[in-house]
C-alpha positions as protocol buffer text, in pm:
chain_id: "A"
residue {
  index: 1
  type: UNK
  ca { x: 6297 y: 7601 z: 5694 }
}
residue {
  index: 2
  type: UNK
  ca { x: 6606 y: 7642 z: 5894 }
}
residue {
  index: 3
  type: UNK
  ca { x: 6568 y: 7897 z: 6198 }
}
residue {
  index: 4
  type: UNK
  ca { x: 6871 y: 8048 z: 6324 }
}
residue {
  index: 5
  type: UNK
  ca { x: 6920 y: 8141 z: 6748 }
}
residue {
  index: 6
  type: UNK
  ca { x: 7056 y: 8487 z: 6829 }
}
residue {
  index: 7
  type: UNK
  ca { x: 7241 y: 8453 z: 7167 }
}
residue {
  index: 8
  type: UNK
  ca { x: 7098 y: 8713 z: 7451 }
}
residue {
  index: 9
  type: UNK
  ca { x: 7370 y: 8630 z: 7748 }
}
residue {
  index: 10
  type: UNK
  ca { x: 7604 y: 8402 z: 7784 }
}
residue {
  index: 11
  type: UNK
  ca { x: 7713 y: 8232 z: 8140 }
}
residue {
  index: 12
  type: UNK
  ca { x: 8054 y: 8004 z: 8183 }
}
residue {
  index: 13
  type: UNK
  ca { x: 7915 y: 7730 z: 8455 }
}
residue {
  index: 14
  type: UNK
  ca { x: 8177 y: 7480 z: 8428 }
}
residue {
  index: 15
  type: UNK
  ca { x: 8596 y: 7572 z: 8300 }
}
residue {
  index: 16
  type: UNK
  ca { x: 8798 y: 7237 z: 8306 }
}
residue {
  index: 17
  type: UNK
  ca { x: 9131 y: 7107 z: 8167 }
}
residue {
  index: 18
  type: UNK
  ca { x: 8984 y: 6939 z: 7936 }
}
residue {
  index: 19
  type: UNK
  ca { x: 8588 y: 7080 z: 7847 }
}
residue {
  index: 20
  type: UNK
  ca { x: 8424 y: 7401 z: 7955 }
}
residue {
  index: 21
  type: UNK
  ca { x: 8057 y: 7409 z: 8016 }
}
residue {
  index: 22
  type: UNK
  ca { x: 7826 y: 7731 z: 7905 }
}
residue {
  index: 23
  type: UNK
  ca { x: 7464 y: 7840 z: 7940 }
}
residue {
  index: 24
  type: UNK
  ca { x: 7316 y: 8060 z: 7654 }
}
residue {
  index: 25
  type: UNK
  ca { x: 7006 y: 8250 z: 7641 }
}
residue {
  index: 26
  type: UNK
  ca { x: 6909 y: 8274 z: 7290 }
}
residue {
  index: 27
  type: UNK
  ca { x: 6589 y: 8353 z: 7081 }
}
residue {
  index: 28
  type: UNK
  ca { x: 6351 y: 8120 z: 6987 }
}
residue {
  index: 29
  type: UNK
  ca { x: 6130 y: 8097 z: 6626 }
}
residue {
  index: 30
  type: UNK
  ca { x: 5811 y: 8266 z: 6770 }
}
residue {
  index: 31
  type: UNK
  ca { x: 6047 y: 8533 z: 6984 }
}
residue {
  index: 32
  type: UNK
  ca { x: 6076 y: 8354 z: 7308 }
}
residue {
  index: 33
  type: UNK
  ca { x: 6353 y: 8267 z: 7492 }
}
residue {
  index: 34
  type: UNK
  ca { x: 6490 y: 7910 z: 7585 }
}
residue {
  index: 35
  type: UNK
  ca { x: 6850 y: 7823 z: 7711 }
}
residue {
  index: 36
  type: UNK
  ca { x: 7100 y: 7620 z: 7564 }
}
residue {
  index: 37
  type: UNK
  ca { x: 7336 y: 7404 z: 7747 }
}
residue {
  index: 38
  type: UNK
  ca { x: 7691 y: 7386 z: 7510 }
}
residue {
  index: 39
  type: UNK
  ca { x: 8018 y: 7146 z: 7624 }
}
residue {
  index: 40
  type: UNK
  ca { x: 8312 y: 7311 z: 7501 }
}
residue {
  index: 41
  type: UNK
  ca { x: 8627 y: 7066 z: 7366 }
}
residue {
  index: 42
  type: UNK
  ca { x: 8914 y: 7012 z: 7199 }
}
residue {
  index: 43
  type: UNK
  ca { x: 8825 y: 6714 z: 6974 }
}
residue {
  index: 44
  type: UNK
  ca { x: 8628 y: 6411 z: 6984 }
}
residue {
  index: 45
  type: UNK
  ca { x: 8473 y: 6025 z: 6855 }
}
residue {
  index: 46
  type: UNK
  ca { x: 8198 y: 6018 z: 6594 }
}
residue {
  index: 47
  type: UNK
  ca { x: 8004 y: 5688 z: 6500 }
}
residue {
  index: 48
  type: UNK
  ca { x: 7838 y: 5715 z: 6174 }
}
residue {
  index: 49
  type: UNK
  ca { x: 7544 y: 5502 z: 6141 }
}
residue {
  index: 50
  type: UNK
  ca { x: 7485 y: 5360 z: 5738 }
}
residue {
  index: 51
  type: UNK
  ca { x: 7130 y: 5299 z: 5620 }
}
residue {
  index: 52
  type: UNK
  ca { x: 7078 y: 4951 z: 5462 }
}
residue {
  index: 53
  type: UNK
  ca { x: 7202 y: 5108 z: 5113 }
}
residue {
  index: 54
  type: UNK
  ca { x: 7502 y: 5196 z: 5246 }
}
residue {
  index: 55
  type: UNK
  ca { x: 7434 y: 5555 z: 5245 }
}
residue {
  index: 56
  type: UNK
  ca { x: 7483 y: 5849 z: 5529 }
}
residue {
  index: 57
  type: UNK
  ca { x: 7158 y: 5982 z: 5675 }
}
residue {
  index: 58
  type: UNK
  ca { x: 7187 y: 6364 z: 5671 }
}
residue {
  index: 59
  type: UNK
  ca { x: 7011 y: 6697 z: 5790 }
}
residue {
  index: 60
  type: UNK
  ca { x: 7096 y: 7089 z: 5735 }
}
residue {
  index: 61
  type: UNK
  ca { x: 6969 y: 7206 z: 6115 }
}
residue {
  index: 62
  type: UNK
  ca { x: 7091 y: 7511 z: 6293 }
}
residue {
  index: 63
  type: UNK
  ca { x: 7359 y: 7432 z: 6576 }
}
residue {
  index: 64
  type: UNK
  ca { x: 7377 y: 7681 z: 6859 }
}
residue {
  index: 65
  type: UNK
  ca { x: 7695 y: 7511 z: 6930 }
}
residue {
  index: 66
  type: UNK
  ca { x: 7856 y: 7637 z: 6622 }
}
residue {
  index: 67
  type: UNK
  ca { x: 7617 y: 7898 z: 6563 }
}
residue {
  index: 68
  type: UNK
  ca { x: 7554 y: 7829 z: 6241 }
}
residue {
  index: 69
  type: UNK
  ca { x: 7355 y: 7547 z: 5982 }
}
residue {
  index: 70
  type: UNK
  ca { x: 7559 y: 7260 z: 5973 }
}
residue {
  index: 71
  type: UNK
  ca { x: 7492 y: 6915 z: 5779 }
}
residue {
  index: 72
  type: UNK
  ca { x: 7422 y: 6682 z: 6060 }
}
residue {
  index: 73
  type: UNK
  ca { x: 7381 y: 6306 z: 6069 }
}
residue {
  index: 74
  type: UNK
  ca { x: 6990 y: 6203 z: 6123 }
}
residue {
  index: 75
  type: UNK
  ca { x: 7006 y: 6038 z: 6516 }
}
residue {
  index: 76
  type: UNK
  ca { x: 6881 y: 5680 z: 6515 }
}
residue {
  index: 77
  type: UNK
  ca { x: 6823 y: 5522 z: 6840 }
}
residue {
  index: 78
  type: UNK
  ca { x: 6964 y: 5149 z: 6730 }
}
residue {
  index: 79
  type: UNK
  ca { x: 7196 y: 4927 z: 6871 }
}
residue {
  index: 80
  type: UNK
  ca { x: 7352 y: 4741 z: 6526 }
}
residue {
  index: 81
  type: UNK
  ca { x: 7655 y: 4910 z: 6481 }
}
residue {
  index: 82
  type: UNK
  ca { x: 8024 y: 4791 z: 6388 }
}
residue {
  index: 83
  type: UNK
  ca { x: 8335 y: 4821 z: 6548 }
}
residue {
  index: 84
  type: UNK
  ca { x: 8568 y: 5122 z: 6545 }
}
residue {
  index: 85
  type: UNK
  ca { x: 8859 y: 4996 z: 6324 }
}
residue {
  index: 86
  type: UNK
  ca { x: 9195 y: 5023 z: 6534 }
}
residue {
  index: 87
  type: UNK
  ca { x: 8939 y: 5070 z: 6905 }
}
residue {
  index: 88
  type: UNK
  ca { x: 8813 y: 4717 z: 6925 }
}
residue {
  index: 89
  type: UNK
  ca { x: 8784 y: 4732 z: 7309 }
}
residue {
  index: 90
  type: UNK
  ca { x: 8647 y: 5087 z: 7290 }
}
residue {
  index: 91
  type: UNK
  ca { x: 8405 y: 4997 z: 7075 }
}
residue {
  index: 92
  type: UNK
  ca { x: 8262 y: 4687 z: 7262 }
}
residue {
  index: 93
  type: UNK
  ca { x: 8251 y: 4927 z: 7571 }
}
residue {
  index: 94
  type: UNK
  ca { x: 8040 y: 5203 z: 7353 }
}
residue {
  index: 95
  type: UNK
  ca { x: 7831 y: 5000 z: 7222 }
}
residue {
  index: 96
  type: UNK
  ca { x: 7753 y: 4812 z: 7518 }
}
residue {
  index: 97
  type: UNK
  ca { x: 7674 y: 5137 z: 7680 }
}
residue {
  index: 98
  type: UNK
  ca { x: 7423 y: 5272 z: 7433 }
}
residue {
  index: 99
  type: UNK
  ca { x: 7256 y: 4923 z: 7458 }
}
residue {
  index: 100
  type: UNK
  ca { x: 7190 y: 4947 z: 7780 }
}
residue {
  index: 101
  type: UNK
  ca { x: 7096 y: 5338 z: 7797 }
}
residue {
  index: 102
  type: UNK
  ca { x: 6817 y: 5211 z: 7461 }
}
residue {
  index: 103
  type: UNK
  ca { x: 6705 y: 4861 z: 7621 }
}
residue {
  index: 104
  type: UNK
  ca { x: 6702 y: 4983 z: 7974 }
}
């Protein structure tokens, strides 16, 4: 069951050049209220993680960033990953970094 968040107030913390940061109050499933942190942007880098078939893990969830249900990849906390074709150095910086943020 997918549960949708109505937005109560909405607070601009952070306005950049190149993000913009924004608390929301919004309601949860039982009717309380919790606060969502959202980073505005322009664009972005995805790494999509394969399962050992080959295949994309995905989930419909509700994103209070888009406000809507969106099919989103499954997070796995692993560190086997390839590189970013064309971002070689990138990549070896990336994935070095969410090495060290799983491993400690």
């Amino acid at each position: 069951m997918v549960v949708e968040e109505k937005t109560i107030s909405s607070e601009m913390i952070y306005e950049g050049a190149i993000l913009n940061l924004r608390r929301d109050e919004v309601t949860v499933r039982d009717g309380r209220t919790s606060y969502r942190e959202i980073v505005e942007h322009n664009g972005g880098v995805v790494i999509l993680g394969l399962t050992g078939e080959g295949k994309i893990p995905m989930i419909c969830q509700y994103r209070k960033a888009a406000e809507q249900v969106v099919l989103d990849m499954v997070q796995q906390q692993t560190i086997v990953v390839d590189a970013v074709s064309g971002a070689t150095n990138s990549s070896t910086v990336l994935k070095k970094a969410v090495e060290n943020a799983l491993v400690g």
